[in-house]
PLY file of the C-alpha trace (Angstrom):
ply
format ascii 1.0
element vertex 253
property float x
property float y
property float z
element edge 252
property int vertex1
property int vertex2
end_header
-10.68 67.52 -66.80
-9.90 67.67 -63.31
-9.28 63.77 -62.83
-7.51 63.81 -65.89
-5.23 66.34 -64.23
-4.58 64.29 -61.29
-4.30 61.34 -62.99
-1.57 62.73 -65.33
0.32 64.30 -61.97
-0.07 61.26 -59.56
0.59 58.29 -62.18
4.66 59.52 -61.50
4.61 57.82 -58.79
3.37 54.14 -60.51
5.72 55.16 -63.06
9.18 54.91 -60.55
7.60 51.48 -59.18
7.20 50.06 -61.86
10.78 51.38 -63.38
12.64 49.92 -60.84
10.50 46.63 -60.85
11.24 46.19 -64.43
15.15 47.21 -64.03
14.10 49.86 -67.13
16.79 52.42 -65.78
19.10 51.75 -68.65
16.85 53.75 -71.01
17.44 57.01 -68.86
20.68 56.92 -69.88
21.12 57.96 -73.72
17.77 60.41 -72.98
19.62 62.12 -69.55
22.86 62.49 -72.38
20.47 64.13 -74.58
18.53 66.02 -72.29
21.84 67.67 -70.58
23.79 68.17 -74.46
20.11 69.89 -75.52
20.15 71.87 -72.10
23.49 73.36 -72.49
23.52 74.32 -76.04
20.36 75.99 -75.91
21.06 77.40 -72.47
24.49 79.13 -74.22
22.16 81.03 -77.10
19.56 82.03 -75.08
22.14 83.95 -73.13
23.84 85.05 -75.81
20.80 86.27 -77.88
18.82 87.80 -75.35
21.25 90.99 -74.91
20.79 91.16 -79.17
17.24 91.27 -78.51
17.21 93.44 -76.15
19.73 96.01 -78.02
17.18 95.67 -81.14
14.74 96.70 -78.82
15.87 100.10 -77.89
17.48 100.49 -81.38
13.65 101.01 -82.11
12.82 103.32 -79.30
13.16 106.97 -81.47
12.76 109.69 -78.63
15.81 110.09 -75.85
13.33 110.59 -72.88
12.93 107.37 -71.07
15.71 105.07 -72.80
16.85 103.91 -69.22
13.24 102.78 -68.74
13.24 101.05 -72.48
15.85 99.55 -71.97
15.34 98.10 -68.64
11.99 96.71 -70.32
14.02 95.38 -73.30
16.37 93.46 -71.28
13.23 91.54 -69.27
11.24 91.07 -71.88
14.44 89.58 -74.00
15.36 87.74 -70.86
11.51 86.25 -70.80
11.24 85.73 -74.62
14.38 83.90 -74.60
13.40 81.65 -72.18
9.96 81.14 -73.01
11.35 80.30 -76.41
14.05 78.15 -74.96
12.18 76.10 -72.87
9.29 75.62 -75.97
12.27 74.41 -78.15
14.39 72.09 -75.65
11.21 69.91 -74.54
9.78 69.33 -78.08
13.54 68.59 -79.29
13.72 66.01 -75.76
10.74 64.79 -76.87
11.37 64.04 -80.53
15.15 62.92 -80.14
14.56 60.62 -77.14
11.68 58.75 -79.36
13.93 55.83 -80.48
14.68 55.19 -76.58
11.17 56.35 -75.05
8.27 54.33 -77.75
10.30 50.62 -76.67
10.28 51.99 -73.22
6.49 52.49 -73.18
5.62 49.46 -75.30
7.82 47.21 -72.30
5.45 49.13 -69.95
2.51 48.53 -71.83
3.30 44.51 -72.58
3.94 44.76 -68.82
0.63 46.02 -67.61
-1.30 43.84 -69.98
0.07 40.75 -68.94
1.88 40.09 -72.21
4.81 38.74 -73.58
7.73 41.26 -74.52
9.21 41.46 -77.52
10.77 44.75 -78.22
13.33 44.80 -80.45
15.70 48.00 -82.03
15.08 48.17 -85.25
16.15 51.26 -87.90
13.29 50.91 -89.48
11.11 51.73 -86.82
13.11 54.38 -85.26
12.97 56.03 -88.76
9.19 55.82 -88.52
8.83 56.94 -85.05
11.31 60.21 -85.49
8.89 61.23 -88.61
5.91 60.65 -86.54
7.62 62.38 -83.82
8.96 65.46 -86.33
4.94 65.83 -87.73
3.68 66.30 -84.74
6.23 68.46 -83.29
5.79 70.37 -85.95
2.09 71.09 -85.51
2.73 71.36 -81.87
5.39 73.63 -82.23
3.32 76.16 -84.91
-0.02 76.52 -82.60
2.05 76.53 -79.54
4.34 79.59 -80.76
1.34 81.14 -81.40
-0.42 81.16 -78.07
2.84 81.84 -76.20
3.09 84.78 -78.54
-0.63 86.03 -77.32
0.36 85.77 -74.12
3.47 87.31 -73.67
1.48 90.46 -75.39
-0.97 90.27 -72.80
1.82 89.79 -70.73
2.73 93.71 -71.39
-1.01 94.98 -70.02
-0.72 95.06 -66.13
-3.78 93.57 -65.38
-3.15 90.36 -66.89
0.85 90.38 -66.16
0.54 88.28 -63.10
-1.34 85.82 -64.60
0.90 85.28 -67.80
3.62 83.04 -66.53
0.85 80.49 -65.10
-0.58 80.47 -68.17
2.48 80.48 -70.64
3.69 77.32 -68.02
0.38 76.01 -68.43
0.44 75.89 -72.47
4.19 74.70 -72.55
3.03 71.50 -69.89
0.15 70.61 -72.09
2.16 70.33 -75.52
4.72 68.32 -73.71
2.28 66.09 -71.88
1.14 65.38 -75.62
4.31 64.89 -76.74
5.06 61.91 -73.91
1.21 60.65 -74.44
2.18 59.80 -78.05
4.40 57.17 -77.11
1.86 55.26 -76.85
-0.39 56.47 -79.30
1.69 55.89 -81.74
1.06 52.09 -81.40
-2.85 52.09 -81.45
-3.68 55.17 -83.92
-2.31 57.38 -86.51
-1.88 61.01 -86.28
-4.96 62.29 -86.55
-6.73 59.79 -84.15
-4.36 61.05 -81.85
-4.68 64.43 -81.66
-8.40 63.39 -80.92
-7.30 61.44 -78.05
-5.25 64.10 -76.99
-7.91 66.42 -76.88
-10.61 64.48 -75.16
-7.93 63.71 -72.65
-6.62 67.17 -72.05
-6.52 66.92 -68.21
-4.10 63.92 -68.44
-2.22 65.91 -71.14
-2.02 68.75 -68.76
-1.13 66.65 -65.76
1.67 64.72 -67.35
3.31 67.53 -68.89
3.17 69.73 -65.34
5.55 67.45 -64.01
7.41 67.16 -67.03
7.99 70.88 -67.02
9.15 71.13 -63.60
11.36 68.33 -63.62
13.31 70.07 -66.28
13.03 73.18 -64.89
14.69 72.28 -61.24
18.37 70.75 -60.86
18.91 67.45 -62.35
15.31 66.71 -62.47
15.45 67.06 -66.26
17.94 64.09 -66.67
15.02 61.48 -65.32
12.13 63.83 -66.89
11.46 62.07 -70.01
11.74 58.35 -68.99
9.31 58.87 -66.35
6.77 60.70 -67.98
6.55 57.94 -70.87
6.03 55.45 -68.61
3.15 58.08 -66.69
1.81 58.72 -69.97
1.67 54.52 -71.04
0.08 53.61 -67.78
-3.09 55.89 -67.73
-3.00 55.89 -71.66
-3.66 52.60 -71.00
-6.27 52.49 -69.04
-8.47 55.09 -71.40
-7.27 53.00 -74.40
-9.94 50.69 -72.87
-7.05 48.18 -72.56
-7.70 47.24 -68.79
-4.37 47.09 -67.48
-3.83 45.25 -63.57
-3.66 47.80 -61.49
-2.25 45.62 -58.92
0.60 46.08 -61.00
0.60 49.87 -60.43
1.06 49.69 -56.60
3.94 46.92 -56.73
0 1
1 2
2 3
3 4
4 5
5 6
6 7
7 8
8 9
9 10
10 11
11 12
12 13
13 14
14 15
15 16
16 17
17 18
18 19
19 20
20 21
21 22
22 23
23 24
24 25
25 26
26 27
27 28
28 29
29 30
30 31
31 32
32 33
33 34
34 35
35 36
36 37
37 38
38 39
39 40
40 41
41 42
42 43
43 44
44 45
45 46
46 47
47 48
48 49
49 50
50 51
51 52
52 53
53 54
54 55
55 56
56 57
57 58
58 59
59 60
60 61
61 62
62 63
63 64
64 65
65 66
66 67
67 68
68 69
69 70
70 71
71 72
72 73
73 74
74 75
75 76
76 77
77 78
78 79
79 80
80 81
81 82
82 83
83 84
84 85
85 86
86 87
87 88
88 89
89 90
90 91
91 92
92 93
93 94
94 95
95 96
96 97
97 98
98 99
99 100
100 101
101 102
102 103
103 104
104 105
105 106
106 107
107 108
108 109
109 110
110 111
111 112
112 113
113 114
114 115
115 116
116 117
117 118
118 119
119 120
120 121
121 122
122 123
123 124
124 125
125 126
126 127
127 128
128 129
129 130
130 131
131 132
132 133
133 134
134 135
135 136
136 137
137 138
138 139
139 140
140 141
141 142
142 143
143 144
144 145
145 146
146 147
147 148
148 149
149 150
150 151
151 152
152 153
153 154
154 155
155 156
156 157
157 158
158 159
159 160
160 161
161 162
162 163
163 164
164 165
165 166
166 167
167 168
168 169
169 170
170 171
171 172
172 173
173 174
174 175
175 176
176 177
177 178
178 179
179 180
180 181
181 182
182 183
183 184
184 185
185 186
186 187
187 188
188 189
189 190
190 191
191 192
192 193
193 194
194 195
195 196
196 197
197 198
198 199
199 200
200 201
201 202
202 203
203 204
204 205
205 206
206 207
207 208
208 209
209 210
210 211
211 212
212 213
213 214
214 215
215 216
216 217
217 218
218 219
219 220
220 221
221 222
222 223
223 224
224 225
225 226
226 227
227 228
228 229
229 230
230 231
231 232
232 233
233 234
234 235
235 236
236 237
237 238
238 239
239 240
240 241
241 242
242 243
243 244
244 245
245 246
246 247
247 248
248 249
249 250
250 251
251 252
């Protein structure tokens, strides 16, 4: 678990080398337009809908003693929801719109560290298959992520395990995104159920990858470059556990 975890983390660094070797920044582009449209739309309704929440909240609340405090709380934990929510529903929609752009991008990498020929082409066809792939397992993702997230921002209320909640919620979001960027890959080598097995016998490098996912789209303009590189961190240790036996001299390049 633990090498998987700093395998998924560390492999961002082979991932820029091997970007720039390849001259594969023109797929950033269409994904960084995505990524900032996604951003900004659901940025503008969390906003909006947290105050709602929050209203609802004390709308609730039957007694007049301690409103001020209930609705203080109702404002947070709107504020929180919203962008626990918001952040759940911009990655996995990152993840599943950017497929078209991100599966060629990781099958280039792959060809790359195999030593083979590449012949990646566009085709609808494909990009049909790979957004239904992509919405199944979104899906799934989505349904037993929302339902941890939920768990914990309950325990989230009790103040002994408050200050452990946002680790944890971060911790949940990173690993369903880090599966999310390892099926790029997948998707070449197994179907959907073979891959949620690899997924979880691989959890550390699901973990890893998705850390630095996370926290490239939560800082600045990190989340423009976010999903680009962690396709191509995801294909190269993928790779290696595939039992593929990429060069690794062509990791350090």
């Amino acid at each position: 678990m633990l090498k998987g975890l700093s395998s998924g983390i560390t492999a961002y660094g082979s991932a820029l080398r091997i970007i720039s070797k390849l001259g594969l920044w023109g797929y950033v582009l269409i994904p960084a337009l995505i990524s900032l449209f996604l951003a900004s739309i659901i940025g503008v309704a969390a906003w909006n809908f947290s105050d709602d929440i929050g209203q609802q909240l004390i709308a609730w609340y039957p007694w007049e003693l301690g409103v001020s405090v209930v609705e203080r709380i109702g404002t947070v934990f709107s504020g929180v929801l919203m962008i626990v929510l918001g952040f759940m529903l911009y990655k996995h929609l990152i993840i599943l719109l950017s497929a078209p752009f991100m599966s060629p991008l990781s099958e280039k990498v792959e060809n790359h560290l195999l030593g083979r020929p590449t012949t990646t082409q566009f085709s609808i066809t494909q990009i049909a298959k790979d957004l239904v792939r992509g919405l199944r397992i979104a899906l799934r993702n989505i349904i037993r992520e929302s339902f941890l997230l939920i768990l914990l921002l309950m325990a989230g209320l009790i103040p002994i395990f408050s200050p452990f909640a946002p680790f944890l919620i971060f911790g949940v979001q990173s690993f369903y995104a880090g599966f999310g960027n390892i099926d790029y890959t997948l998707e070449r080598h197994f179907n959907v159920r073979n891959s949620i097995r690899f997924v979880k016998s691989n959890k550390g490098l699901a973990l890893g990858n998705g850390l630095v996912f996370m926290g490239l789209l939560a800082i600045g303009i990190g989340f423009l470059i976010a999903p680009p590189l962690a396709a191509v961190a995801a294909t190269i240790e993928t790779t290696k556990r595939l039992g593929l036996k990429p060069s690794l001299s062509e990791l350090y390049i």
